[in-house]
N, CA, C and O atoms as a DFTB+ gen file, in Angstrom:
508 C
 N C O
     1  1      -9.208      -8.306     -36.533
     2  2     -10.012      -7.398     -35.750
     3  2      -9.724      -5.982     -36.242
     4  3      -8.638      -5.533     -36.609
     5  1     -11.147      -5.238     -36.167
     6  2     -10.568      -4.095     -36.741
     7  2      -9.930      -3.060     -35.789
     8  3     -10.028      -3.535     -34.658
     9  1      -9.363      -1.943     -35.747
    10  2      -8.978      -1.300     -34.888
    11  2     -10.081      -0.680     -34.362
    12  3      -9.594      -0.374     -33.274
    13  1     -11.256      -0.248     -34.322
    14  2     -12.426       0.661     -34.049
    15  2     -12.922      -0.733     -33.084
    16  3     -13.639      -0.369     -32.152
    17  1     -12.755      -1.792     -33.112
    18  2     -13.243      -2.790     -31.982
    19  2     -12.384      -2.870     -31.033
    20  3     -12.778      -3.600     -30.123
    21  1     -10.920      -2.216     -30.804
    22  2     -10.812      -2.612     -29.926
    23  2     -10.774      -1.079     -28.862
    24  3     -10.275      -1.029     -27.738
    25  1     -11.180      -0.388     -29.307
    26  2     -11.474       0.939     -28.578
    27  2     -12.114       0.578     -26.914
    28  3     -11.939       1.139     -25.833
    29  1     -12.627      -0.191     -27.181
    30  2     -13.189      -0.254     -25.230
    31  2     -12.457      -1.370     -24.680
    32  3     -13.069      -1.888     -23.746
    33  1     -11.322      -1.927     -24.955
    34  2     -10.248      -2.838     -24.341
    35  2      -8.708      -1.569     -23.911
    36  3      -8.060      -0.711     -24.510
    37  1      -8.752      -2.191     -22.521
    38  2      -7.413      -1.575     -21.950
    39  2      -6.417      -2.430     -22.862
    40  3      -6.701      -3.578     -23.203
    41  1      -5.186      -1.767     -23.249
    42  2      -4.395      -1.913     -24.161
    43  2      -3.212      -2.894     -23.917
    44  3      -2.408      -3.376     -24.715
    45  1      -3.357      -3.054     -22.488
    46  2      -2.484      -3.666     -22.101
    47  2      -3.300      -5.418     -20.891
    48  3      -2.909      -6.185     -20.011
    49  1      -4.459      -5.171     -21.660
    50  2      -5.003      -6.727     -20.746
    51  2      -4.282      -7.743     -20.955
    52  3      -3.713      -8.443     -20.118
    53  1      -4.296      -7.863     -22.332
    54  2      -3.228      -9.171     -22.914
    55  2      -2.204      -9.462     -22.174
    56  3      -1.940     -10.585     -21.744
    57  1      -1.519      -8.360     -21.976
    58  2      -0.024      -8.546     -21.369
    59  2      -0.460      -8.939     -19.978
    60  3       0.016     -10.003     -19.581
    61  1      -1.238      -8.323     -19.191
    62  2      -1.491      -8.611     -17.710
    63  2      -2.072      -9.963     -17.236
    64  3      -1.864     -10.588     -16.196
    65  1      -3.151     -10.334     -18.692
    66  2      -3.329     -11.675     -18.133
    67  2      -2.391     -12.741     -18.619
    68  3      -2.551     -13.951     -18.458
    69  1      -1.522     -12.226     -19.154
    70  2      -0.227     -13.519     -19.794
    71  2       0.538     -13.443     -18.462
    72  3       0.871     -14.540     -18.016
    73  1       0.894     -12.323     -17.713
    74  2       1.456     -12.579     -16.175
    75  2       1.178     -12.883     -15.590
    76  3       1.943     -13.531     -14.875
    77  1      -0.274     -12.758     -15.218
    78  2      -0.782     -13.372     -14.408
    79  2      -0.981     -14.861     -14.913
    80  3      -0.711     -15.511     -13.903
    81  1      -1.309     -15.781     -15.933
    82  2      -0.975     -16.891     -16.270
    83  2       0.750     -17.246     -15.545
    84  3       0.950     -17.987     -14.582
    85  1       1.423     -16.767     -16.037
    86  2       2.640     -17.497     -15.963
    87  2       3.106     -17.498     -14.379
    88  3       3.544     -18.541     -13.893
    89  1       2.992     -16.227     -13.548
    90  2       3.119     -16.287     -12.153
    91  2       2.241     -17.108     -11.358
    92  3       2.676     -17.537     -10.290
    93  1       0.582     -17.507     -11.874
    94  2       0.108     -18.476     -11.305
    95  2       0.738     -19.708     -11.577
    96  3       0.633     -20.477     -10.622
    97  1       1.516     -20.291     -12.785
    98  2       2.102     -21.051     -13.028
    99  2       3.408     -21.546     -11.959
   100  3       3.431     -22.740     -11.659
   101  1       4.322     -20.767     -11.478
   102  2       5.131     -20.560     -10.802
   103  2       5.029     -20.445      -9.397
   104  3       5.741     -20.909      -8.506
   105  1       4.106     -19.806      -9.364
   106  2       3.804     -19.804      -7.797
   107  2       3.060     -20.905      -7.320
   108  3       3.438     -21.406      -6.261
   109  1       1.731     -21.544      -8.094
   110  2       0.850     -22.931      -7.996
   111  2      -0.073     -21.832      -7.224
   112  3      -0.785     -22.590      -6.564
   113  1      -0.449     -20.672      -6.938
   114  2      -1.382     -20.307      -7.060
   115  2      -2.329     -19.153      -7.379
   116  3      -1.748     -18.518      -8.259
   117  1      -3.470     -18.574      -7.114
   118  2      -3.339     -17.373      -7.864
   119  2      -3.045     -15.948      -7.449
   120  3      -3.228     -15.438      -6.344
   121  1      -2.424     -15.263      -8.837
   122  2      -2.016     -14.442      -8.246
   123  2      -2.677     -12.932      -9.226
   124  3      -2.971     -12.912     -10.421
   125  1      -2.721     -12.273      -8.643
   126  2      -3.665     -11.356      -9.216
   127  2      -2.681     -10.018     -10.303
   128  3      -2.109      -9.357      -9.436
   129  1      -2.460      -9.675     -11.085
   130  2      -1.645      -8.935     -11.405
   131  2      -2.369      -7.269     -12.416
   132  3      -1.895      -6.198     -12.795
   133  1      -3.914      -8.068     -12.477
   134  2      -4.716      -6.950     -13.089
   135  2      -4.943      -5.935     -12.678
   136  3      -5.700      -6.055     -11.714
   137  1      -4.625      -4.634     -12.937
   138  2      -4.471      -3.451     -12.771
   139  2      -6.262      -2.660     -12.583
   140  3      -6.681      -1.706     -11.927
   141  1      -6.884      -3.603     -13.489
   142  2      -8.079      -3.062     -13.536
   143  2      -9.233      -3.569     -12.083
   144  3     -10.251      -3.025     -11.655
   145  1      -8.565      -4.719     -11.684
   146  2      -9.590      -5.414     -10.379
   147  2      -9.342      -4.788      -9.050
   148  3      -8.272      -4.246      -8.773
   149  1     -10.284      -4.868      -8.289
   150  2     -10.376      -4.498      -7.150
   151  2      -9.447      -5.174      -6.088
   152  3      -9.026      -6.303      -6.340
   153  1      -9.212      -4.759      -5.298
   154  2      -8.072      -5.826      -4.190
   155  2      -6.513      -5.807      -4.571
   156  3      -5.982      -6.797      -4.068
   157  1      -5.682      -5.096      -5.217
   158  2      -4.535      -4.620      -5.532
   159  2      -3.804      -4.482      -4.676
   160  3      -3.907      -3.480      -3.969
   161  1      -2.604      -5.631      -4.388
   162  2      -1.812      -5.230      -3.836
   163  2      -0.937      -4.013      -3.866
   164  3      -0.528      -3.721      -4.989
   165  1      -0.531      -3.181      -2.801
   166  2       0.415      -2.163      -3.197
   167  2       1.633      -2.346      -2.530
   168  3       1.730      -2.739      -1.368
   169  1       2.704      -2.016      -3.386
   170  2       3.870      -2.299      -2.969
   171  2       4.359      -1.369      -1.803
   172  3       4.718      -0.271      -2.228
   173  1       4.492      -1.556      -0.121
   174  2       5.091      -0.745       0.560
   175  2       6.515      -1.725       1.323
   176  3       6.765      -2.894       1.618
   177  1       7.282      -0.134       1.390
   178  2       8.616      -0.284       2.327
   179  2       8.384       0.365       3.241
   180  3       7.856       1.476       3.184
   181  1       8.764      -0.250       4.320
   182  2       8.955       0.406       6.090
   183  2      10.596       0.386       6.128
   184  3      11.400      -0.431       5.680
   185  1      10.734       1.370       6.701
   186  2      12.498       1.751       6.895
   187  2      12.589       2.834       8.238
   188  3      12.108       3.957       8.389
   189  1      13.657       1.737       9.383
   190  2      13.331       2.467      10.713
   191  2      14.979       3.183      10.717
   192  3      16.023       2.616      10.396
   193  1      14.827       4.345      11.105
   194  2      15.911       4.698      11.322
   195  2      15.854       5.502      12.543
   196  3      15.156       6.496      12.747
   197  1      16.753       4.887      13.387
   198  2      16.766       5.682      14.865
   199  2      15.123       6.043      15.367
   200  3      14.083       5.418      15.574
   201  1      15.465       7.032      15.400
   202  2      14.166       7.830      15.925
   203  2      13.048       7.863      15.155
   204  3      12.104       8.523      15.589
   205  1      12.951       7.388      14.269
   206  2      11.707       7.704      13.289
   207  2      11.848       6.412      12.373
   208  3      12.829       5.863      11.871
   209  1      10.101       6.064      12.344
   210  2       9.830       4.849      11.012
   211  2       9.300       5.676       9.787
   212  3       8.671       6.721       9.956
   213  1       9.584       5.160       8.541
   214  2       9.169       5.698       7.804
   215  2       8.451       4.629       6.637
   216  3       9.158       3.990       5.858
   217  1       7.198       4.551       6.638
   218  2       6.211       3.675       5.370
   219  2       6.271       4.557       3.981
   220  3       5.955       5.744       4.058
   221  1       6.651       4.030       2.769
   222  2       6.338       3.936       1.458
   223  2       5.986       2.985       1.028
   224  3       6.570       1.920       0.826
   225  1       4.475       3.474       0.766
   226  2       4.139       2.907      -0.334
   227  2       3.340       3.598      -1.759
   228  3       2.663       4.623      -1.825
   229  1       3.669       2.718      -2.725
   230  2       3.134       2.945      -4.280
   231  2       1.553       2.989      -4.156
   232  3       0.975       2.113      -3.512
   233  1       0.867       4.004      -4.771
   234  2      -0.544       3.797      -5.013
   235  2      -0.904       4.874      -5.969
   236  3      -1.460       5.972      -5.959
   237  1      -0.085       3.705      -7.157
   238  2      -0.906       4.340      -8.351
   239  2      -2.258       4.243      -8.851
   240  3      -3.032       3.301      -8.684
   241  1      -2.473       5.391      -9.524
   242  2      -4.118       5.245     -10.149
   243  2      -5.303       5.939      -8.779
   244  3      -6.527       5.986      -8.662
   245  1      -4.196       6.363      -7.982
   246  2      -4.978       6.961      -6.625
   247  2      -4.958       8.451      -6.301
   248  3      -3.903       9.083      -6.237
   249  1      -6.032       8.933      -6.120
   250  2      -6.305      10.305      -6.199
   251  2      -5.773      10.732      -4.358
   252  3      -6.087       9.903      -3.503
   253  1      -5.013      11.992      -3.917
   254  2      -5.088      12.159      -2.398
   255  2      -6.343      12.041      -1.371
   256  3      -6.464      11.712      -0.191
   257  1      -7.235      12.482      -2.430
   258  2      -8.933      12.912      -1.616
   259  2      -9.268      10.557      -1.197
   260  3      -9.817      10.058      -0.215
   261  1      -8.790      10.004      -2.141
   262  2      -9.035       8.788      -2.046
   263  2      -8.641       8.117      -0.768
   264  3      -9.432       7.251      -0.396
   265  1      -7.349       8.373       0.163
   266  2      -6.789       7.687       0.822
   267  2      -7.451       7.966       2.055
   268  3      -8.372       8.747       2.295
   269  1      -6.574       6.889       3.075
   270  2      -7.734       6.790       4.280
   271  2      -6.719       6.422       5.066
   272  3      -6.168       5.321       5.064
   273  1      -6.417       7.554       5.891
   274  2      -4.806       6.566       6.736
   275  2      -5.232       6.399       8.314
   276  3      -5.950       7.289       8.771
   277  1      -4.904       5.494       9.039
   278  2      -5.300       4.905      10.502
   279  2      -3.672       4.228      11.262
   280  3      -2.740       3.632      10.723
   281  1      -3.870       4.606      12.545
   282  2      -2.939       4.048      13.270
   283  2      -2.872       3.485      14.440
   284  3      -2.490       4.507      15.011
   285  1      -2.922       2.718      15.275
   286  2      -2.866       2.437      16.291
   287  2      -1.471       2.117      17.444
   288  3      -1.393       1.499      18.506
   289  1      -0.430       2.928      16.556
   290  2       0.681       2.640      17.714
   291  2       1.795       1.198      16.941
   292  3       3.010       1.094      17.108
   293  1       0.900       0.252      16.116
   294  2       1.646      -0.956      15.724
   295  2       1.600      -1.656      14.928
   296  3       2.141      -2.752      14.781
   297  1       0.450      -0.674      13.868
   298  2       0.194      -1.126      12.468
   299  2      -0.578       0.241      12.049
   300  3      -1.362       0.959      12.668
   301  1       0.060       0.311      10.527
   302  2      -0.581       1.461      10.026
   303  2      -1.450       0.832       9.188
   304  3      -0.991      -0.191       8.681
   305  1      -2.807       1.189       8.818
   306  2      -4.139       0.801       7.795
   307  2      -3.911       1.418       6.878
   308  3      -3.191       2.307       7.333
   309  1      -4.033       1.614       5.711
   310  2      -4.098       2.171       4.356
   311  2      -5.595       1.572       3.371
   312  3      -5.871       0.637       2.620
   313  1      -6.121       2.532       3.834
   314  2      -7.193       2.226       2.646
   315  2      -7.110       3.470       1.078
   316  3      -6.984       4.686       1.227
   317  1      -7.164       3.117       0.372
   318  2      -7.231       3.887      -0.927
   319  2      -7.836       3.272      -1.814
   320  3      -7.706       2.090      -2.135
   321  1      -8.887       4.481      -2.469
   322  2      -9.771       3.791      -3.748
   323  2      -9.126       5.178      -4.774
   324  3      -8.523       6.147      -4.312
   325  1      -9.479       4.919      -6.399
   326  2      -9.101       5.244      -7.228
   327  2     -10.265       4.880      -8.109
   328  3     -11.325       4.391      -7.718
   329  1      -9.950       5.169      -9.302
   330  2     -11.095       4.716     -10.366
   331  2     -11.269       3.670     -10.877
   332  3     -12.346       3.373     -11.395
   333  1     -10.198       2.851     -10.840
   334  2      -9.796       1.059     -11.321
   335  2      -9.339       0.435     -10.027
   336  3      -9.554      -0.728      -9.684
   337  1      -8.743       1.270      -9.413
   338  2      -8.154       0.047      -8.230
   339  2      -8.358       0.732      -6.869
   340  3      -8.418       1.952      -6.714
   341  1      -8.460      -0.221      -5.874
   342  2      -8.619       0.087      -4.618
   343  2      -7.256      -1.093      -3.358
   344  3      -6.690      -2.182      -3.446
   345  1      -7.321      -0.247      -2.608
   346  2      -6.012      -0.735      -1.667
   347  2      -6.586      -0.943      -0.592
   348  3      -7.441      -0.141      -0.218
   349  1      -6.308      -1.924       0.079
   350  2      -6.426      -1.817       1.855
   351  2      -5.291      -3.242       2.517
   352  3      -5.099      -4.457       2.564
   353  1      -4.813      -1.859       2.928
   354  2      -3.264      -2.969       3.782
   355  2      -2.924      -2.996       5.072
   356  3      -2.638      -1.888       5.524
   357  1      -2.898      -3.372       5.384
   358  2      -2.280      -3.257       7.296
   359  2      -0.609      -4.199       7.178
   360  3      -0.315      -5.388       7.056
   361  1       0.358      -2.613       7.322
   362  2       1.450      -2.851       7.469
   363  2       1.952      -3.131       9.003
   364  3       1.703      -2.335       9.908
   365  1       2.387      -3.854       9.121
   366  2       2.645      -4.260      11.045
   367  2       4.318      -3.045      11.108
   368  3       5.128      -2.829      10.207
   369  1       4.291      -2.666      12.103
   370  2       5.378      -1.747      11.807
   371  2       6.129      -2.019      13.149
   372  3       5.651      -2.310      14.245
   373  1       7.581      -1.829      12.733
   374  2       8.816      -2.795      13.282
   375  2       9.171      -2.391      14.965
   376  3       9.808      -3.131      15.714
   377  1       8.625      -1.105      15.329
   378  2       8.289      -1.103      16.802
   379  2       7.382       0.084      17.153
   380  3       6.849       0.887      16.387
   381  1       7.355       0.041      17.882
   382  2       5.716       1.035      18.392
   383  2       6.064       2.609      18.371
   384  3       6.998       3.287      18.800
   385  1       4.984       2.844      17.736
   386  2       5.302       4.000      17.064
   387  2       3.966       5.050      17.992
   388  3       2.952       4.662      18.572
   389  1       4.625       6.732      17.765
   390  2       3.645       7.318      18.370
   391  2       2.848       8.007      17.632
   392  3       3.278       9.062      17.164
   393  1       1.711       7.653      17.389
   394  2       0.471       7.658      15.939
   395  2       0.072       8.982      16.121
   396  3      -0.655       9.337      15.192
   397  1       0.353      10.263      17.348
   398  2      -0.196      11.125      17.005
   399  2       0.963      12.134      16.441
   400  3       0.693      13.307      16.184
   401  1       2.490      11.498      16.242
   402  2       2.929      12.349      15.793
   403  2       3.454      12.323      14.109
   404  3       4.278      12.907      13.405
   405  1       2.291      11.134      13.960
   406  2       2.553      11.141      12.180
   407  2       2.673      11.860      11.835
   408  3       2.414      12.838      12.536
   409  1       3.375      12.186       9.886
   410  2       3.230      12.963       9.320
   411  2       3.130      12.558       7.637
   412  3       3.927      11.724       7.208
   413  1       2.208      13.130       6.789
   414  2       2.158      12.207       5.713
   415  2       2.495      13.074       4.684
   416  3       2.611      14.282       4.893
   417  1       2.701      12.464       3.357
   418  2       2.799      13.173       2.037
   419  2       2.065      12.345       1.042
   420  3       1.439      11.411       1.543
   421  1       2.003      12.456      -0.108
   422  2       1.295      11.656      -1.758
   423  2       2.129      12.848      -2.680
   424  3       2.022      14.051      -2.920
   425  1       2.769      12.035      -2.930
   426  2       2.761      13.081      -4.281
   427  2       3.358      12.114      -5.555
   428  3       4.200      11.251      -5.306
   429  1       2.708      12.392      -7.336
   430  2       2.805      11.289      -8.174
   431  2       2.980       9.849      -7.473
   432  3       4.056       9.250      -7.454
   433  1       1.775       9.365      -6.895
   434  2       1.415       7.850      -6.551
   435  2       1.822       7.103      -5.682
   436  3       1.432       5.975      -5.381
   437  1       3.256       8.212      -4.924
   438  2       3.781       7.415      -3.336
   439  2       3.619       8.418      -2.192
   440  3       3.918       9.604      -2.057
   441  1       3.130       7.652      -1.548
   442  2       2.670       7.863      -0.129
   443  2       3.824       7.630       0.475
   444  3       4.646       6.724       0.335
   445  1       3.773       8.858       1.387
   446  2       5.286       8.579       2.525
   447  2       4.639       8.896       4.205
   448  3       4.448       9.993       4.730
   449  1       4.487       8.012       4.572
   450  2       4.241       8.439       6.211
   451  2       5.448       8.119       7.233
   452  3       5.979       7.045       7.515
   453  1       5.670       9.305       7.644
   454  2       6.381       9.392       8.886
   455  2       6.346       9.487      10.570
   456  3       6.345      10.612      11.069
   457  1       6.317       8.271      11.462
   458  2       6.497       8.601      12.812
   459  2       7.850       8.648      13.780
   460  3       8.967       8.174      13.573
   461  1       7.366       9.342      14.833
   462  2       8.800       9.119      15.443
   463  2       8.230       7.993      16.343
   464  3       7.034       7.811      16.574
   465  1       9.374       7.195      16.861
   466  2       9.317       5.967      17.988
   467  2       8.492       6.706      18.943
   468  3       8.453       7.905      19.218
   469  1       7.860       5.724      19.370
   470  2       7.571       5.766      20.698
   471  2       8.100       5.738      22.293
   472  3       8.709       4.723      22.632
   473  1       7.901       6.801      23.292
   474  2       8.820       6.222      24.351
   475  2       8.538       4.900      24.660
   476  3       7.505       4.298      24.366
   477  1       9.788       4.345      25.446
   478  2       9.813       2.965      26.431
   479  2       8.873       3.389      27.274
   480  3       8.537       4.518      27.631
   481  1       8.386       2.005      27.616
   482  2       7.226       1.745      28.731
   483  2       7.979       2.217      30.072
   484  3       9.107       1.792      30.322
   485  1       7.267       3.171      30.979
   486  2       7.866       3.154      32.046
   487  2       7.778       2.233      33.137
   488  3       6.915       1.359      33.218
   489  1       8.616       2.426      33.915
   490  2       9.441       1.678      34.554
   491  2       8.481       1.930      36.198
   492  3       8.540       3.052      36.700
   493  1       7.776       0.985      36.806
   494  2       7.175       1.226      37.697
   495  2       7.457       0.783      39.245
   496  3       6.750      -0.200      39.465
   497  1       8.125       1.090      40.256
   498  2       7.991       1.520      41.081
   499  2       7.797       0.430      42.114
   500  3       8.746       0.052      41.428
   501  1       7.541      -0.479      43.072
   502  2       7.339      -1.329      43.836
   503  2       7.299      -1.098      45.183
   504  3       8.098      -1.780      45.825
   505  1       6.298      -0.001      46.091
   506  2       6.548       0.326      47.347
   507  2       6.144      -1.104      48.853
   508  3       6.364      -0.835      50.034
């Protein structure tokens, strides 16, 4: 092949679909590892410490204007599109959190969102 043919091939397909071969192999089923397809898993960590949860996750190939963040108190949504890949995750998060006092960052491809806990349910009363 000459080199001028392979100008419109990502440089690294070969390698991605040989992983993805061998991890479907291993796992028995499929598993997606192409960088270029839609539906990309992204790798996030939740880490609670005391008073505050904190979500990272990776989302490379993703512009800030791209992301789309949602909360409801007990799962954070992450939607993100990019030019090759797009994300959408619902992380369940390890106790109830108070969604209006998020706080977020992106910077080079990780996303860091921060809440503090939520108060305990109060305690009601029986006259």
């Amino acid at each position: 092949m000459r080199g001028d043919d392979r100008d419109d091939r990502d440089p690294f397909d070969d390698l991605f679909r040989e992983l993805e071969r061998m991890m479907n192999g291993m796992m028995g089923g499929e598993v997606d590892v192409h960088p270029g397809e839609s539906g990309t898993k992204a790798h996030v960590d939740v880490h609670e410490d005391g008073e505050t949860v904190r979500v990272v996750a990776d989302l490379p190939g993703v512009a800030k204007e791209g992301i789309d963040l949602t909360c409801d108190g007990k799962h954070l949504t992450i939607r993100a599109a990019g030019d090759r890949r797009e994300y959408d995750e619902r992380v369940h998060l390890p106790v109830r959190v108070d969604e209006h006092s998020a706080s977020a960052t992106y910077n080079n491809g990780i996303l860091e969102v921060t809440f503090e806990r939520a108060a305990d349910s109060a305690n009601i009363d029986l006259d």
